[in-house]
C-alpha positions in Angstrom: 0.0 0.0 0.0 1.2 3.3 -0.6 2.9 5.4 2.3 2.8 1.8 4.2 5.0 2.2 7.2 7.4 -1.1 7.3 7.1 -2.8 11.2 11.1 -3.6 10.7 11.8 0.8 11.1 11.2 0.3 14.6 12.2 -1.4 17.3 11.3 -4.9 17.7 11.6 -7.9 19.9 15.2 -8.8 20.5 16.9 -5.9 19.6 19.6 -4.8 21.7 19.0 -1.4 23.4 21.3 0.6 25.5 20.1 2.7 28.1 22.1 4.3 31.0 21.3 2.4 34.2 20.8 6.0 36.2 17.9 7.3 34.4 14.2 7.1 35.4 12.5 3.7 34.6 10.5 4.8 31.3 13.9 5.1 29.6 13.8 1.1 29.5 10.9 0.3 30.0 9.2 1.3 26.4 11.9 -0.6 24.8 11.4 -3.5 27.0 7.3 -3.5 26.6 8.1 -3.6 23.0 10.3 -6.7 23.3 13.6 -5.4 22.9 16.7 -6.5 25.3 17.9 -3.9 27.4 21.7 -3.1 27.9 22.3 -1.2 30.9 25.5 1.2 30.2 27.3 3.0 33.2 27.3 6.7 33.7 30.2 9.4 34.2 30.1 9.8 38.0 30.7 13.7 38.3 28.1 14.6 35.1 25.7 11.8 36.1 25.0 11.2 32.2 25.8 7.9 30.3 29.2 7.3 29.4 30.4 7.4 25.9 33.1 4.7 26.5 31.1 2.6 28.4 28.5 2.6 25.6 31.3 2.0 23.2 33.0 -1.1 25.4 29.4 -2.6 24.8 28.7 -1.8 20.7 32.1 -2.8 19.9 31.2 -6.2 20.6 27.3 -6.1 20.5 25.0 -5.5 17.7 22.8 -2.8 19.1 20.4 -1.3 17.2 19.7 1.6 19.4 20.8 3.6 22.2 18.7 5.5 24.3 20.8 9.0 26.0 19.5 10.8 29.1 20.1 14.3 29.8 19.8 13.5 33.5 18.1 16.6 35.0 18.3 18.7 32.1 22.1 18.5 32.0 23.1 17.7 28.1 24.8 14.7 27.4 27.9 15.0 24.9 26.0 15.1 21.7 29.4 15.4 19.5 30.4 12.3 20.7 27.2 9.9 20.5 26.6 11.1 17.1 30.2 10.1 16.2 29.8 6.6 17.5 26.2 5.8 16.3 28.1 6.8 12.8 31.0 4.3 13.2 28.8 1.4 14.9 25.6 1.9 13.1 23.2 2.5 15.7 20.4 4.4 15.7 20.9 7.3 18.4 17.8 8.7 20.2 17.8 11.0 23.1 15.0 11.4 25.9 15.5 15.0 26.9 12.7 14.2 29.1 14.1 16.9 31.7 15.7 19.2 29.1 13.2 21.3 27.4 15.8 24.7 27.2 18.9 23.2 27.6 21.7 24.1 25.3 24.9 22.0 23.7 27.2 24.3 22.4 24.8 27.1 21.8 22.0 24.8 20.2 18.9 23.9 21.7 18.1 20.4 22.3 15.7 18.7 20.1 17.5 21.0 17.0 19.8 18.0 16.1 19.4 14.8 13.7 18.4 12.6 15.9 15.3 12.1 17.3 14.5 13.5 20.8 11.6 13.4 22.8 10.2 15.6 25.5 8.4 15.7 28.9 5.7 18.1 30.0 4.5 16.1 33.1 3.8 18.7 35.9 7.1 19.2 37.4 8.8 20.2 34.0 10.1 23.5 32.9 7.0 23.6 30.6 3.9 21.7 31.2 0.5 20.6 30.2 -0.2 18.4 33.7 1.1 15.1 31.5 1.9 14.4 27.7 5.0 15.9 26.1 6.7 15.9 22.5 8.7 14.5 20.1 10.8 16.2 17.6 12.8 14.5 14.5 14.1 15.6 11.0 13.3 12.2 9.5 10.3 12.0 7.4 9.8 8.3 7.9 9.6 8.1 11.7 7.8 11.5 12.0 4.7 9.9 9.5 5.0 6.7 12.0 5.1 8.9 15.2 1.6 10.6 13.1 -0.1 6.9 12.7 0.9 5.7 16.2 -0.8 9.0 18.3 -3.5 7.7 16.0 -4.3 4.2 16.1 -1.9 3.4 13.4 -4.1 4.7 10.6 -3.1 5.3 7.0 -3.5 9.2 6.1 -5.4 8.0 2.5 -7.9 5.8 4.0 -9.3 6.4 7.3 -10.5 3.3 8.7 -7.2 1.3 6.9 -4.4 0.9 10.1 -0.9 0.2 9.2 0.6 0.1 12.4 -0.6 -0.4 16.1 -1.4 2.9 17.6 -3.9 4.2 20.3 -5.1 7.4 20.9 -2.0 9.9 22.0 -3.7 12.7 20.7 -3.2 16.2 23.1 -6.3 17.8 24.1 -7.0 21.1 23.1 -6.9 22.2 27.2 -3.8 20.7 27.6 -2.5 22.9 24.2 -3.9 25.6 25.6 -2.2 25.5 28.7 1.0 24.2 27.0 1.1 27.7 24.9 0.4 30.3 27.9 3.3 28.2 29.6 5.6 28.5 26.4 5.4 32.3 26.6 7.2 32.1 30.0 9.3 29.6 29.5 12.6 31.1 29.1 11.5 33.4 32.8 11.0 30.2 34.3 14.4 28.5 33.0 16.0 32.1 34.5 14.9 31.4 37.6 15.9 27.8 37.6 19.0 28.5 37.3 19.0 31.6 39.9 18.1 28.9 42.1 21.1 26.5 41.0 23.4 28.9 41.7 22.3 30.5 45.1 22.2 26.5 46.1 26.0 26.5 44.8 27.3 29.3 46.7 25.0 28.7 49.7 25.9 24.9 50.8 28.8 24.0 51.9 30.7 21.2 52.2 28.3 18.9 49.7 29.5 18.6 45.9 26.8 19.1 43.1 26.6 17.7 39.2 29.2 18.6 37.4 28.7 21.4 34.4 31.0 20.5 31.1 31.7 23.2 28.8 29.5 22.3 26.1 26.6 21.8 28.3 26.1 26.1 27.5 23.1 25.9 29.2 21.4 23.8 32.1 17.5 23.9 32.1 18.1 22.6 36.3 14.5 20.7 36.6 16.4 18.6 38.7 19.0 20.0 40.8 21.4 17.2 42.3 23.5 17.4 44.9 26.4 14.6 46.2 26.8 13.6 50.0 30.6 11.8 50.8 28.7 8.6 51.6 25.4 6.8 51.9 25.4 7.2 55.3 25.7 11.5 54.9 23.1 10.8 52.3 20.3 9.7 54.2 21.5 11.8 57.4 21.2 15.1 55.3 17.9 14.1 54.1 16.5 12.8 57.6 17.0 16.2 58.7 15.7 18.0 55.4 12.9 16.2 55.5 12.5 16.8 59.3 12.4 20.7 58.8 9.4 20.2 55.9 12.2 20.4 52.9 10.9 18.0 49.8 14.4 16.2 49.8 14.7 12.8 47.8 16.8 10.2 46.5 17.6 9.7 43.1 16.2 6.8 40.8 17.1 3.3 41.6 19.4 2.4 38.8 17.8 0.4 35.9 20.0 -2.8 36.9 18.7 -2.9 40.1 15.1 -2.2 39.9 13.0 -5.1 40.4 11.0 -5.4 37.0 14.3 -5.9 35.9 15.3 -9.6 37.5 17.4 -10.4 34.0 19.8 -7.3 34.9 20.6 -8.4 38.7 24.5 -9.2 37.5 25.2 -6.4 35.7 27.7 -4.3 37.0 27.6 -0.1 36.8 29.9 0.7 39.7 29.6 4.9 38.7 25.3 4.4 39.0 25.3 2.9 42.0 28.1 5.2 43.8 25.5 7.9 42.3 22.7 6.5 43.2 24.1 5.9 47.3 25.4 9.6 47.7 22.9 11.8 45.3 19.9 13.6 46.5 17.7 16.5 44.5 16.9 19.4 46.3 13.6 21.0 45.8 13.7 23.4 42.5 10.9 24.9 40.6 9.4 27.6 38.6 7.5 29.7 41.2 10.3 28.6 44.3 11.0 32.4 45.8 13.7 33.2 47.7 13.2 33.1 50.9 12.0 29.2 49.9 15.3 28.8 48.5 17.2 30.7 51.7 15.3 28.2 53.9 16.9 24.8 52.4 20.1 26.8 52.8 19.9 27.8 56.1 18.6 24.1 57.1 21.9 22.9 55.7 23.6 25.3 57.9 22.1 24.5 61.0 22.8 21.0 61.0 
């Protein structure tokens, strides 16, 4: 048929896909509900983002037909670099900016490159509509698929003809509505994100935070992540954050060790788990004032 979308364009059961095992669970598990295998690569322990080598240790002997990078908490991952190894291993590269939306890699937004990137506008993002989010891509193939899927796989010629399996992942016009108004202010918001991020910096001390690279030009912070010396100052700092009525939390359980994933249990991602013992977020968000943000300082300071 014409404009037919071929199944074998996607992912399907058995591929290999590579995800970083510090991420939040969706980043494996839509590959996995689709049937692919999931790779679990380690992370760079002061950026918190997949690792380029350990990706390449694993596609050097692997064929992988995807791999999944996280900007983990709207921090960019090195974009120079993944695009110059899904070249030489022939992998499809896609990135879950989930957390990004703003964020800069050398002076280019995300979502402005090749590969295909997708969004989040849950409720505690940057921009929102409550839930839902977006995807952007410069292919013409997987942007007609992305069209059929939000649309119960149906061919744009014939209207009750379905090519592929979709459902209904169409936005609401509320939900756009809101999603507009909140794009006006957007870049206010992002300002004050990182107003935040900084007064955190030079207010705590004595804890280290995620580390900035240089061609990460600009951090959209709607995580902000901060490292204790040891589990044990982890969960003491946020015992007593969480005792003065400061929204403290750990980070993600890393992908290898969550418990939907029982085939992972083995593998080993010594950075993730060091990250995932001494991180915590501290609270960040658009509206945060500061005398919100002077009172998770000064609770640092009196302990």
């Amino acid at each position: 048929m014409v404009g037919q979308v071929k199944e074998k364009d996607g992912i399907r059961p058995g591929d290999k896909i590579i995800v970083p095992s510090f991420t939040f669970i969706a980043t494996s598990s839509i590959p996995k509900i689709l049937g692919a295998e999931i790779i679990v690569a380690d992370i760079d322990p002061i950026t918190m983002n997949i690792n380029p080598d350990s990706v390449e240790a694993i596609v050097k002997k692997t064929d992988v037909k995807s791999v999944i990078i996280v900007d983990v908490g709207g921090l960019s991952a090195d974009i120079d670099r993944f695009t110059e190894l899904s070249k030489r291993y022939k992998f499809k590269l896609i990135e879950d900016a989930a957390e990004s939306f703003g964020s800069e890699y050398k002076n280019r937004k995300l979502g402005s490159f090749d590969h295909t990137t997708i969004f989040s506008f849950q409720i505690a993002k940057q921009l929102t509509t409550i839930e839902g989010g977006c995807i952007s891509t410069k292919n013409k193939t997987t942007l007609k698929k992305l069209n059929q899927i939000k649309d119960y796989g149906r061919n744009d010629k014939e209207r009750y003809v379905h090519d592929v399996i979709g459902t209904n992942f169409r936005i609401t016009d509320i939900q756009s509505a809101i999603g507009i108004q909140q794009l006006k202010k957007v870049e206010k918001s992002i300002r004050r994100r990182n107003e935040i991020a900084s007064e955190y910096k030079n207010g705590i001390k004595n804890i280290d935070f995620q580390t900035i690279p240089k061609y990460a030009t600009r951090h959209s912070y709607m995580l902000f992540f901060a490292l204790a010396n040891n589990k044990i100052q982890r969960d003491k700092y946020l015992k007593e954050l969480i005792n003065k009525g400061i929204d403290a939390r750990k980070a993600w359980t890393p992908i290898h060790m969550q418990p939907c994933n029982p085939e992972l249990i083995n593998e080993k991602c010594p950075n993730a788990k060091d990250v995932f013992d001494r991180s915590f977020t501290l609270p960040i968000y658009n509206s945060m004032s500061k005398d919100e943000t002077n009172m998770v300082i000064e609770a640092f300071h009196s302990m």
